[in-house]
C-alpha positions as CSV (number, residue, x, y, z in Angstrom):
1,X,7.4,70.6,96.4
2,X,7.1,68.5,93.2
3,X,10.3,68.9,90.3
4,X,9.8,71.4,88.2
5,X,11.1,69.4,85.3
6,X,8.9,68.0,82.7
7,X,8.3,64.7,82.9
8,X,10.4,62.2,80.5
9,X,9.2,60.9,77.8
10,X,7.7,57.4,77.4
11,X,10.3,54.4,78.4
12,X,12.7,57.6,79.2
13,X,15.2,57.0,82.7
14,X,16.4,59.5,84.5
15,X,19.0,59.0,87.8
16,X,17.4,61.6,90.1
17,X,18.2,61.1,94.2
18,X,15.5,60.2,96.8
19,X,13.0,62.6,98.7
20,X,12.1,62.6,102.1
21,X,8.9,63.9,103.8
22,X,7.7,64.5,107.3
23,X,4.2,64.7,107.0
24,X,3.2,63.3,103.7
25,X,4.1,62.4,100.5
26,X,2.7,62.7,96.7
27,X,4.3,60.8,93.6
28,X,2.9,60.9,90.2
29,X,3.8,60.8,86.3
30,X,3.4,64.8,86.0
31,X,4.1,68.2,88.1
32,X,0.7,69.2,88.2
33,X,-0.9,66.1,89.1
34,X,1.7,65.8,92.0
35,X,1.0,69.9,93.4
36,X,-3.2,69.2,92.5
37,X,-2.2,65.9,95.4
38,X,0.1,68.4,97.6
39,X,-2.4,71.2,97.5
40,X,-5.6,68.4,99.0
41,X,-2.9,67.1,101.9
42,X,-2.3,70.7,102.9
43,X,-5.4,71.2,103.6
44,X,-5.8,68.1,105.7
45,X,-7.2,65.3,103.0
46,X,-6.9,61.9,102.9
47,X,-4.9,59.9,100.5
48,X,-8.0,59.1,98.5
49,X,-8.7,62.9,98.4
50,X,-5.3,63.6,96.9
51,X,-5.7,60.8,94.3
52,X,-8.9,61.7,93.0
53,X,-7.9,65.7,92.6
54,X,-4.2,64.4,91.0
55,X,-6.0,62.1,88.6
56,X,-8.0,64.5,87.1
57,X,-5.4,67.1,86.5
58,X,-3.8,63.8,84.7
59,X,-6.7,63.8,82.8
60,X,-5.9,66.9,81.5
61,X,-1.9,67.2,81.2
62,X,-1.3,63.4,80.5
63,X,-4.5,62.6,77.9
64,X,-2.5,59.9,76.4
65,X,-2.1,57.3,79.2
66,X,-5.3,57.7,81.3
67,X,-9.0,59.9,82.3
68,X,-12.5,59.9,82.2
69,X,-12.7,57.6,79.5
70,X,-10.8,54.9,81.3
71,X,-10.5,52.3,84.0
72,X,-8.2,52.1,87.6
73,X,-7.2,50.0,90.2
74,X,-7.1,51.5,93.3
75,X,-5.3,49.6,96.5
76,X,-5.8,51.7,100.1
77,X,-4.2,51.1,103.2
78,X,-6.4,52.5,105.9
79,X,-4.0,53.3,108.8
80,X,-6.5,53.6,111.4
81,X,-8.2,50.1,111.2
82,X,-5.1,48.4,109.3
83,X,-7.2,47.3,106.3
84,X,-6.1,46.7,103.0
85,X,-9.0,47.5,100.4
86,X,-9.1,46.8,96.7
87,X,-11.5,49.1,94.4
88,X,-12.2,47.5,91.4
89,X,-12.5,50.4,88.3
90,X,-11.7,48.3,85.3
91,X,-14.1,48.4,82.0
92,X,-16.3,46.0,81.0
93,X,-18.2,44.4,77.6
94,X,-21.3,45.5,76.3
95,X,-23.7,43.0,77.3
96,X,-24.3,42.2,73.2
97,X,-20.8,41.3,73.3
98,X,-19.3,37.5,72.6
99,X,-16.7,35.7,72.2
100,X,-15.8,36.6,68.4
101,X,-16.6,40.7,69.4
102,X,-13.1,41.9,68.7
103,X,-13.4,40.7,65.1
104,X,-14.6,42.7,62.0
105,X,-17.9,40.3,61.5
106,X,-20.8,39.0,63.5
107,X,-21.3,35.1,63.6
108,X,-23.0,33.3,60.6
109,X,-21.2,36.0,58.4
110,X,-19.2,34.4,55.6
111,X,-16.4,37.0,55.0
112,X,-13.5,36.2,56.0
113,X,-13.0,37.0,60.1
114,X,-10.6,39.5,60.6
115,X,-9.0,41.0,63.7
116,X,-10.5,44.6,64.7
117,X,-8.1,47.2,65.4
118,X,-7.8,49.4,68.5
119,X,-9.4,52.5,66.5
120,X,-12.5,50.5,66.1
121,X,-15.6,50.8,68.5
122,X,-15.5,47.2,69.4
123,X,-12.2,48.2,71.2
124,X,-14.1,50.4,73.6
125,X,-15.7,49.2,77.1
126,X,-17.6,50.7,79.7
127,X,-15.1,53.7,81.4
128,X,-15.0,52.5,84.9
129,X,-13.0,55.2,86.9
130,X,-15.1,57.7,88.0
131,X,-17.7,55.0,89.7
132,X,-14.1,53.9,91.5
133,X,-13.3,57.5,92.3
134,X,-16.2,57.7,93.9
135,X,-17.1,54.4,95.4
136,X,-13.4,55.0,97.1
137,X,-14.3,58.8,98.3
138,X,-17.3,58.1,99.9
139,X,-15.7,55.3,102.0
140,X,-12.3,56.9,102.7
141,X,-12.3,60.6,101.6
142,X,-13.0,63.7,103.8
143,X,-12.9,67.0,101.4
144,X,-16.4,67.6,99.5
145,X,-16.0,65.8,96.2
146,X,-16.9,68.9,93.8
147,X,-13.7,70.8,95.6
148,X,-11.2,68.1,94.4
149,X,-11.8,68.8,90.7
150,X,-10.8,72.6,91.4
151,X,-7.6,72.0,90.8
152,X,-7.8,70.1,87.1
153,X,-10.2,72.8,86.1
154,X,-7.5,75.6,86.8
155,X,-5.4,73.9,84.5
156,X,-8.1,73.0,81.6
157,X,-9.1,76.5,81.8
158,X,-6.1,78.7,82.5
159,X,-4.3,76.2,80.2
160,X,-1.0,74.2,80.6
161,X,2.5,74.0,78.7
162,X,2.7,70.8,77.0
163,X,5.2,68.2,78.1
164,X,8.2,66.9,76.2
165,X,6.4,63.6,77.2
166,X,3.2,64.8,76.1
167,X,4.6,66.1,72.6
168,X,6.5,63.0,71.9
169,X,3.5,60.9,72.3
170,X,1.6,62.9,69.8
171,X,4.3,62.9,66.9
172,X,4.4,59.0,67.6
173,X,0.5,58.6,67.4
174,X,0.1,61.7,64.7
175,X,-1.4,59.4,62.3
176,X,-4.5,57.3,64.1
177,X,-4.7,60.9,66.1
178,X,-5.4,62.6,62.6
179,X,-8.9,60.0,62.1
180,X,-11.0,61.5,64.5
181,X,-11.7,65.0,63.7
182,X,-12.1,66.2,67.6
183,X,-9.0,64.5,68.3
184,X,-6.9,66.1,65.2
185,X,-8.4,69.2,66.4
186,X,-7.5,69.4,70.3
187,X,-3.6,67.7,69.4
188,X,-2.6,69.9,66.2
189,X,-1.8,73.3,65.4
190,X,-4.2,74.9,63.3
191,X,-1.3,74.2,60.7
192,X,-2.0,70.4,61.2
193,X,1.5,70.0,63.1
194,X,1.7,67.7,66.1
195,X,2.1,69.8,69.1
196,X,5.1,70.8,69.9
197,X,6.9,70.9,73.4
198,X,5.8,74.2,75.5
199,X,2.7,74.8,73.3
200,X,-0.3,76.3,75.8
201,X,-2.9,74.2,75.5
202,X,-6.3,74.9,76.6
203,X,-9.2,72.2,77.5
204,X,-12.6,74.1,77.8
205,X,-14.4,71.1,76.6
206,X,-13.0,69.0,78.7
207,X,-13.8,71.3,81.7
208,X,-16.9,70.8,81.3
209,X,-17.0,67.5,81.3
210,X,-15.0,67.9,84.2
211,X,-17.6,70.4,85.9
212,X,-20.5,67.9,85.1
213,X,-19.3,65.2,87.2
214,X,-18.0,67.1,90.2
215,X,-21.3,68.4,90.2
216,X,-23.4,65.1,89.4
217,X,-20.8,62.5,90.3
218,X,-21.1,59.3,88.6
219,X,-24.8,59.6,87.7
220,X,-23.2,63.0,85.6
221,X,-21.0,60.4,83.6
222,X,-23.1,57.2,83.4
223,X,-26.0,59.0,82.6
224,X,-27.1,62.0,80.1
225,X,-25.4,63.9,77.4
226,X,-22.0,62.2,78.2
227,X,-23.4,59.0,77.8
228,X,-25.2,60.0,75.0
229,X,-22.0,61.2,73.3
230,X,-20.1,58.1,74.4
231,X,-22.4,55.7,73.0
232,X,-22.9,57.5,69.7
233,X,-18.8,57.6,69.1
234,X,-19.0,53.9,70.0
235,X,-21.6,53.4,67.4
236,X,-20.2,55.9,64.4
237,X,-16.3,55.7,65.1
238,X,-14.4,58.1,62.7
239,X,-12.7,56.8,60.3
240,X,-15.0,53.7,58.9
241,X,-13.9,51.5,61.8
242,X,-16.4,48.7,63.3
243,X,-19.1,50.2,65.4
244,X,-19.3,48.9,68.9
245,X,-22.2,47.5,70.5
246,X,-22.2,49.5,74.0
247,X,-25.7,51.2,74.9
248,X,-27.0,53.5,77.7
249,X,-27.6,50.6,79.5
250,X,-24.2,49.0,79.7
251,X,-23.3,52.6,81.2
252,X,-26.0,53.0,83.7
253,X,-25.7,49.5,84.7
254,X,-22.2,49.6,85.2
255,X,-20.5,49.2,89.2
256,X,-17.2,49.6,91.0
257,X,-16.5,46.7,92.9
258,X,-15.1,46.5,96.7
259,X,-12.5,43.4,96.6
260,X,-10.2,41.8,99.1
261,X,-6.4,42.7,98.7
262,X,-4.4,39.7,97.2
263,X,-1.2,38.8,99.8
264,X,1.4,36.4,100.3
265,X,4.5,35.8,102.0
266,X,8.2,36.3,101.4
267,X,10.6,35.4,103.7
268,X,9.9,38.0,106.8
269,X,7.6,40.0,104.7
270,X,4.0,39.8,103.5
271,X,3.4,41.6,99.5
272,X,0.1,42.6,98.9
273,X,-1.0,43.5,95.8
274,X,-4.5,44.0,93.2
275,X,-6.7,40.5,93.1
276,X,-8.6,39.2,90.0
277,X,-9.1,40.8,87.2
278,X,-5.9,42.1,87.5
279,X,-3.2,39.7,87.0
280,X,-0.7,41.9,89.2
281,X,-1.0,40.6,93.0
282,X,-0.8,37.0,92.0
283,X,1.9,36.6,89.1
284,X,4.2,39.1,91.4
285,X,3.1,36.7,94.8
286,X,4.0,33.8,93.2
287,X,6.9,35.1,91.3
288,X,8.3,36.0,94.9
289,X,6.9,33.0,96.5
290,X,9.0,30.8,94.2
291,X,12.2,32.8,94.8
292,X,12.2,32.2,98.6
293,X,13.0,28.6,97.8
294,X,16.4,30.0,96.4
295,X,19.5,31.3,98.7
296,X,19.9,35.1,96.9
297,X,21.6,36.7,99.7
298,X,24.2,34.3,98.1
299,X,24.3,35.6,94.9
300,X,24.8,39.3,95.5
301,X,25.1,42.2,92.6
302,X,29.4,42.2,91.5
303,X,31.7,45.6,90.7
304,X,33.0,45.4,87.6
305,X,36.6,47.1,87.0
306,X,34.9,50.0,85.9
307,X,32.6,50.5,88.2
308,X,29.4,49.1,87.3
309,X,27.2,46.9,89.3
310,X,25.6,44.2,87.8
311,X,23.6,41.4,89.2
312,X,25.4,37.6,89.4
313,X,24.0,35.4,86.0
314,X,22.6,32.5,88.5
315,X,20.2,35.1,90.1
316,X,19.2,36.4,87.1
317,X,18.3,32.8,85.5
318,X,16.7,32.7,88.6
319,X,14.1,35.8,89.0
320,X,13.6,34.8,84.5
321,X,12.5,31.2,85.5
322,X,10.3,32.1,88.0
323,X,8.6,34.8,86.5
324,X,7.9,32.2,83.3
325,X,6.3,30.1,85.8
326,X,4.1,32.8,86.8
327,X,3.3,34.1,83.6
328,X,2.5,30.8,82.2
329,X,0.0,30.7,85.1
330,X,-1.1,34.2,84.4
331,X,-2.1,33.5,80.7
332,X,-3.6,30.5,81.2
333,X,-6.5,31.1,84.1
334,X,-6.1,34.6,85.5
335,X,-9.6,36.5,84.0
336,X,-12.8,38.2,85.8
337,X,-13.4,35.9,88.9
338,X,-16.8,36.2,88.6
339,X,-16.5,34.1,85.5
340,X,-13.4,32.0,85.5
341,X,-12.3,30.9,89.1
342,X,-8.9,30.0,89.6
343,X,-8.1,26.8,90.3
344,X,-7.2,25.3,93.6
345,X,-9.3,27.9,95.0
346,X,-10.5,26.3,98.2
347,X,-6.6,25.6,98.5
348,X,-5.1,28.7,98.6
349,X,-5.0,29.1,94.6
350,X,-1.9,29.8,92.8
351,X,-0.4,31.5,96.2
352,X,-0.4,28.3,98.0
353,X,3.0,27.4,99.3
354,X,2.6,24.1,98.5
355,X,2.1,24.6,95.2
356,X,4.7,27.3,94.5
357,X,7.3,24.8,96.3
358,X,6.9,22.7,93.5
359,X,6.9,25.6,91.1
360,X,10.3,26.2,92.3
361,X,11.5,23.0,92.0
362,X,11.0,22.9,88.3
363,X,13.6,25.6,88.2
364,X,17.0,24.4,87.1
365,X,20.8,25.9,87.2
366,X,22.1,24.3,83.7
367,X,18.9,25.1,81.9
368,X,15.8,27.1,81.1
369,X,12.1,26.3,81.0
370,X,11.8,28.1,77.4
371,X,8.4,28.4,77.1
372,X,6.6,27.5,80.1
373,X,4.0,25.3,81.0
374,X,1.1,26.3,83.7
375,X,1.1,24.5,86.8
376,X,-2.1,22.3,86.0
377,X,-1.7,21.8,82.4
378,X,-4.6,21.2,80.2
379,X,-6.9,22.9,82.2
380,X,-7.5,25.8,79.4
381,X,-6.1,27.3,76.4
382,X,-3.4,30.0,76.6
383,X,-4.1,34.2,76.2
384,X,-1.6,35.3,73.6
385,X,-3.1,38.7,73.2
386,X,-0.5,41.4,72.5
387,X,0.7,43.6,75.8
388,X,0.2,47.3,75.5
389,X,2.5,49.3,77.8
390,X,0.6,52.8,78.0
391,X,-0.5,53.7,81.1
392,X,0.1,55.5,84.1
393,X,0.6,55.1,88.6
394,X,0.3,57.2,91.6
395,X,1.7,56.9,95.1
396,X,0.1,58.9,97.8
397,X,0.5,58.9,101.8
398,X,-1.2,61.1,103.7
399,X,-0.8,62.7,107.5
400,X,-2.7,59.9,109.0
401,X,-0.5,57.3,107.4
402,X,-3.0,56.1,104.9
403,X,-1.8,55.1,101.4
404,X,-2.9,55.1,97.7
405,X,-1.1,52.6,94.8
406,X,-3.2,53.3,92.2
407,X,-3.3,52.8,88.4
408,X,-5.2,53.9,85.8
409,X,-5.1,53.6,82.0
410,X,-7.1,53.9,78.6
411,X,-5.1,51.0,78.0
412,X,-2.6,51.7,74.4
413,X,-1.3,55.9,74.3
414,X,-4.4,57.7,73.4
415,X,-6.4,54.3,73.7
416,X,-9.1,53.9,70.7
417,X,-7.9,57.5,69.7
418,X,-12.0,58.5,70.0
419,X,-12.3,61.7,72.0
420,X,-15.6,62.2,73.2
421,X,-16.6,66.0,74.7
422,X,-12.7,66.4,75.7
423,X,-11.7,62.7,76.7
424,X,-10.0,60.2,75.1
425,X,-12.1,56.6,74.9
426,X,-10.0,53.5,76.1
427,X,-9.5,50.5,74.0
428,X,-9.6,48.6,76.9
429,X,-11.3,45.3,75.3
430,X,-7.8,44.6,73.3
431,X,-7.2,43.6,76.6
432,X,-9.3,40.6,76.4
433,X,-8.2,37.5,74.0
434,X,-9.0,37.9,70.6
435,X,-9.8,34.2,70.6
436,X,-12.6,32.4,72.1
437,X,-10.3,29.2,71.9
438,X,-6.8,28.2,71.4
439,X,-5.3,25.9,68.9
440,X,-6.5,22.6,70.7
441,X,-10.3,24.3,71.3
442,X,-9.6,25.0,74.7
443,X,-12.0,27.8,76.4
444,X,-9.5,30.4,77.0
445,X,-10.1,32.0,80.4
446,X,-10.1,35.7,79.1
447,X,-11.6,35.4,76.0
448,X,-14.9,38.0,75.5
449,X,-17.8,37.6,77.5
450,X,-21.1,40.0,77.9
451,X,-20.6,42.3,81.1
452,X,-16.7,40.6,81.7
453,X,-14.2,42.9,83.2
C-alpha cells in the first residue's frame, strides 16, 4: 500500500526505509497516483496500464509539474521478449516557428529584440503525452484504455485534499498564477488566497477533459474543442504576453515517436537510458563510461568521528570532472536527431569507448577542467539556456516483470501558467536555446527550428 503521507514539498528530503514487494511494485511523486497504479496491477495490468491511469490522477493532484498539456519520456522493458523501447512524447515548434521565435519581435522588426518570458505563447509547443500514452498502450497495454482514466476521474470529481507540496508551489508561483483568470480561479480561494494545505479541491473541468480523451483518445485531444481552446490561449495569452504561432495543424499533425533505447557499458553492467532529444541516456553513459577508467573501489565513502559518512575528495573531483566532460558534450551537439546528428555517429557517437578513453584522460588529480570544452571543439556553438527543475518520474513493475521509467513535465512549476479547459500549458520551448547562434556565429544545435522536438 502507498504512504499515506503527503508528499514533500519541492527539493524537500525525507530519510524513509526501503519497500519490498512480491508481485509488483508502483512508485510515484503522490499517494494517489501510486494507489490509481496499485489498483490497474490488481487487476492484472501491465506496467504501461499502471502508468497511464497513475499519470492522469497526477494530472489532477500534481498540476504543477506535469498533464495533458505536456510532454513524457517513456522507457519499457518488455520482459517477455527482453526489449528495451523508447516512446518519444516530447513537444514540438509550430511549424511558423524560427530561430529568433522565443523573442518578443519577428525578423525585419527594428525594436529592440528582447527575450520572451515563460508566460508568453511563444513558450508553448505541441503537448505530446497523450499521443505517447497511447502509442505505448496500444503496443504494450492490456486493460481497455477508457477504464484507466477511472481512477483520475474519481479524484477530479469526488475532489482531493491539497498537498503540502501542492500548496507550497502555489504561494511560490501566486503571482504569474494570478495572470490568467482560469488559473487564479482553480488555485485561489474565492478570498484570492493561495490554497492552503488540506483545502478540497474539485476539477470538474478538468474531468471532462479527461472523459474526452478516454473516450476519443488522441484524436479527442489533437483534434476539436480542446484544440480549439489550446490554440486560441496560444494566440490571446492573458496578461499582454506574445501570442504564439501554434495552429490546428501543428496539433493534428503532431506524432509519438518509437526510438531505440540508448546503452553503454560500465564495468560488468550495461546502463540504458532515453536517446536523442533527450540528453539523459548519453551525458549519464558517458559520465559512467569515463569513470570506469578510474579505480573507485579505492576511494571508498570515510566515518567521520561523529558518525557521518562522507565520500573521499579524489572521488568526488572525480564523478565533477567527468560529468563537465559530459555536459560540455551535452550543450554543444545533443538536439532533435532528426535535425542535428551527433557526431561520430557511424562510430559509436559520444558512447564510443574510444572516445570516452580519451575523455578520461583529460581528467587530472591536482586540477580541474573549469569550464569544459566538448570533445570535438569547434564543431558548434554552445546552449546556455537556463535549466528549469520542475517536473516529475514514475517507476512501475508489473507481475510479468515488465517495467516503466517514465517522465513527464510541463517543463517550469505550472509551465506557461495558461490553463486551458482544466490543464495547465507547458512552456516547453524555453527548453530550446534562445539563440540561433553563439558568440563566434556558430549554429547552435538546439536552437529553434519549425516542427523540432
Amino acid at each position: 500500500m502507498p504512504s499515506r503521507d503527503a508528499p514533500e514539498i519541492a527539493s524537500g528530503f525525507r530519510p524513509q526505509s526501503g519497500a519490498r514487494a512480491r508481485d509488483f511494485m508502483a512508485v510515484t511523486a503522490n499517494p494517489h497516483g501510486t494507489q490509481a497504479a496499485l489498483v490497474v496491477l490488481e487487476q492484472g495490468g501491465t506496467a504501461v496500464d499502471a502508468a497511464v491511469a497513475a499519470q492522469m490522477v497526477l494530472n489532477v493532484v500534481e498540476p504543477q509539474s506535469s498533464g495533458l498539456g505536456g510532454g513524457g519520456f517513456m522507457l519499457y522493458y518488455h520482459a517477455a521478449t527482453e526489449e528495451l523501447v523508447a516512446f518519444d512524447g516530447r513537444e514540438t515548434a509550430p511549424m511558423q516557428a524560427w530561430g529568433g521565435y522565443l523573442h518578443e519581435v519577428s525578423p525585419g522588426s527594428n525594436e529592440p529584440v528582447m527575450p520572451s518570458p515563460r508566460a508568453s505563447g511563444r513558450s508553448v509547443g505541441v503537448p505530446g503525452l497523450v499521443a505517447m500514452l497511447e502509442m505505448a498502450h496500444q503496443e504494450f497495454g492490456t486493460q481497455p484504455w477508457s477504464s484507466l482514466f477511472i481512477p483520475a476521474l474519481e479524484v477530479a470529481l469526488g475532489g482531493f485534499a491539497v498537498s503540502p507540496r501542492m500548496a507550497a508551489s502555489i504561494a511560490a508561483s501566486a503571482d504569474a498564477l494570478r495572470v490568467d483568470p482560469a488559473a487564479a480561479e482553480y488555485f485561489f480561494t474565492p478570498e484570492g488566497e493561495p490554497l492552503p494545505v488540506g483545502w478540497k479541491l474539485y476539477s470538474p473541468e478538468l474531468a471532462e477533459s479527461l472523459a474526452r480523451v478516454a473516450a476519443h483518445g488522441s484524436e479527442g485531444f489533437y483534434q476539436g474543442a480542446l484544440a480549439e481552446a489550446i490554440v486560441a490561449r496560444v494566440a490571446e495569452p492573458a496578461g499582454g504576453g506574445t501570442p504564439g504561432l501554434l495552429t490546428l495543424e501543428d496539433l493534428a499533425e503532431y506524432r509519438a515517436v518509437r526510438r531505440e533505447a540508448v546503452c553503454a557499458p560500465y564495468r560488468e553492467w550495461e546502463i540504458c537510458g532515453f536517446p536523442p532529444p533527450s540528453s539523459g541516456g548519453i551525458t549519464v553513459g558517458q559520465t559512467m563510461g569515463m569513470l570506469q577508467h578510474f579505480k573507485l573501489s579505492e576511494m571508498p565513502p570515510q566515518q567521520l568521528a561523529n558518525g557521518a559518512i562522507v565520500p573521499q575528495p579524489r572521488a568526488v573531483h572525480i564523478l565533477t570532472e567527468a560529468s563537465r566532460l559530459a555536459f560540455a558534450d551535452r550543450n554543444h551537439y545533443v538536439a532533435d536527431p532528426r535535425f542535428v546528428p551527433l557526431p561520430n555517429q557511424e562510430k559509436g557517437g559520444l558512447l564510443q569507448p574510444e572516445y570516452l578513453a580519451r575523455q578520461a584522460a583529460r581528467i587530472e588529480d591536482n586540477r580541474s577542467l573549469g569550464q569544459a570544452e566538448p570533445g570535438w571543439p569547434g564543431k558548434g556553438g554552445a546552449d546556455d539556456r537556463p535549466g528549469l527543475p520542475d517536473t516529475t518520474h514514475l517507476s512501475i513493475v508489473d507481475g510479468f516483470g515488465n517495467v516503466v521509467s517514465m517522465t513527464t513535465s510541463i517543463e517550469g512549476g505550472f509551465g506557461s501558467y495558461m490553463m486551458v479547459n482544466g490543464f495547465l500549458l507547458n512552456n516547453q520551448l524555453t527548453d530550446f536555446s534562445p539563440r540561433e547562434r553563439d558568440a563566434e556565429g556558430r549554429l547552435i544545435a538546439n536552437r529553434v527550428e519549425p516542427g523540432k522536438r
